[in-house]
C-alpha positions as CSV (number, residue, x, y, z in Angstrom):
1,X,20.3,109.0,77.4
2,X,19.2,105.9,75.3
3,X,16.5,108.1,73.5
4,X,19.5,110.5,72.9
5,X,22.2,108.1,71.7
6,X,19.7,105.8,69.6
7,X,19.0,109.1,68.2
8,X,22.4,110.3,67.2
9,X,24.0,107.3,66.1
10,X,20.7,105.5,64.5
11,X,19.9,101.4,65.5
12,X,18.4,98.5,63.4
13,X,15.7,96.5,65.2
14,X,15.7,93.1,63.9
15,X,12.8,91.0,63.9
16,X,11.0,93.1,66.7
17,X,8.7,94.0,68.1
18,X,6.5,90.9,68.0
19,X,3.8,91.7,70.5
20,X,2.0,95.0,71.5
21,X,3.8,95.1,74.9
22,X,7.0,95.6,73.3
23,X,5.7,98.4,70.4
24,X,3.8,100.1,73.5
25,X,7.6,99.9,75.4
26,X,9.7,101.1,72.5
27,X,6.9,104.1,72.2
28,X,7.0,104.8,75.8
29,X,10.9,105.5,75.7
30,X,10.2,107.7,72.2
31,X,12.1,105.5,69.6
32,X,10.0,105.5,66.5
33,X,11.4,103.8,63.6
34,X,12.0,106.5,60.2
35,X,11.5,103.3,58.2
36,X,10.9,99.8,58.1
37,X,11.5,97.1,55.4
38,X,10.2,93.4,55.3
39,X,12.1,91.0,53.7
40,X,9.7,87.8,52.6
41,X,11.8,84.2,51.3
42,X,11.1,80.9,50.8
43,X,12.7,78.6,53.5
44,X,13.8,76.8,50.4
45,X,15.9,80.1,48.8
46,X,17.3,80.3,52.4
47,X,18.3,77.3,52.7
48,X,19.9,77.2,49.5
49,X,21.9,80.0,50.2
50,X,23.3,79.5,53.8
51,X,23.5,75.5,53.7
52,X,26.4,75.6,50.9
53,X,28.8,77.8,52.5
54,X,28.3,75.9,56.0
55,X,28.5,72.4,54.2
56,X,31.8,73.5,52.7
57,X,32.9,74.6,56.8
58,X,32.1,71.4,57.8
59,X,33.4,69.2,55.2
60,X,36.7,71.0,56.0
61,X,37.0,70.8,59.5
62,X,35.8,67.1,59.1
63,X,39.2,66.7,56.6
64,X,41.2,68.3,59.4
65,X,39.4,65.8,62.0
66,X,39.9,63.0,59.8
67,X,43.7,63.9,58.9
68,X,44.0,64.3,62.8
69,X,43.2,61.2,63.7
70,X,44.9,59.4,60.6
71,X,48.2,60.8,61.9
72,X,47.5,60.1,65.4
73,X,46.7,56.6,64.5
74,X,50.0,56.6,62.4
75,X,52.4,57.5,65.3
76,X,50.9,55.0,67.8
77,X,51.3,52.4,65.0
78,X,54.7,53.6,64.7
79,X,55.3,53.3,68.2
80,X,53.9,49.8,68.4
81,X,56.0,48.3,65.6
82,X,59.0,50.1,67.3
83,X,58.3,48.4,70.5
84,X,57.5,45.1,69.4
85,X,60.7,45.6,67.0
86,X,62.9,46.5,70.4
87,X,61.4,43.3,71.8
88,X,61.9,41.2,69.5
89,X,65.5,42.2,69.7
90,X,65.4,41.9,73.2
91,X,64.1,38.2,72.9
92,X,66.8,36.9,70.0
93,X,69.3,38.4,72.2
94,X,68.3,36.5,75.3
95,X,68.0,33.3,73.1
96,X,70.7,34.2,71.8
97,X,72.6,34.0,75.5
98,X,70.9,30.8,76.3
99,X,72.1,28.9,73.2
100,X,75.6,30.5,74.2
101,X,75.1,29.0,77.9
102,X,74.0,25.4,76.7
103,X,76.7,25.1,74.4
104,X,79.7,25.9,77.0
């Protein structure tokens, strides 16, 4: 069935096999490759072509992060000055009433 649909549809084997047990397996269950290609680079060249477009991943989600957390920050600030703005209130109004009391 595997032989059959491997077959039919075709399959890419990447990086494999790496030992003899596994060429002897893959022989054993009749799939022989048509072709094989081997692609040689410089860690260098790869690195120079997949670190740009993860950088640019990163930096942007980072932004998001940062932007996030700048907002976040914003609203409890927000929050804080409200509160200590409603208390303050609060405390001129009481002072407010004790003045009133003292003077009567």
């Amino acid at each position: 069935m595997l032989v059959a649909a491997a077959r039919s549809t075709g399959f890419i084997l990447e990086d494999l096999p790496h030992a003899v047990d596994e060429a002897a397996l893959l022989g054993e269950a009749g799939l022989y490759p048509d072709a094989a290609i081997v692609l040689e680079m410089e860690d260098t060249d790869a690195v120079a072509r997949l670190l740009p477009p993860r950088l640019a991943r990163w930096r942007s989600r980072r932004q998001q992060v940062l932007e996030r957390r700048r907002q976040k920050n914003e609203r409890r600030r927000q929050r804080r000055e409200e509160a200590m703005e409603k208390r303050r209130a609060k405390l001129q109004k009481e002072a407010e009433k004790r003045k009133a009391e003292r003077e009567v």
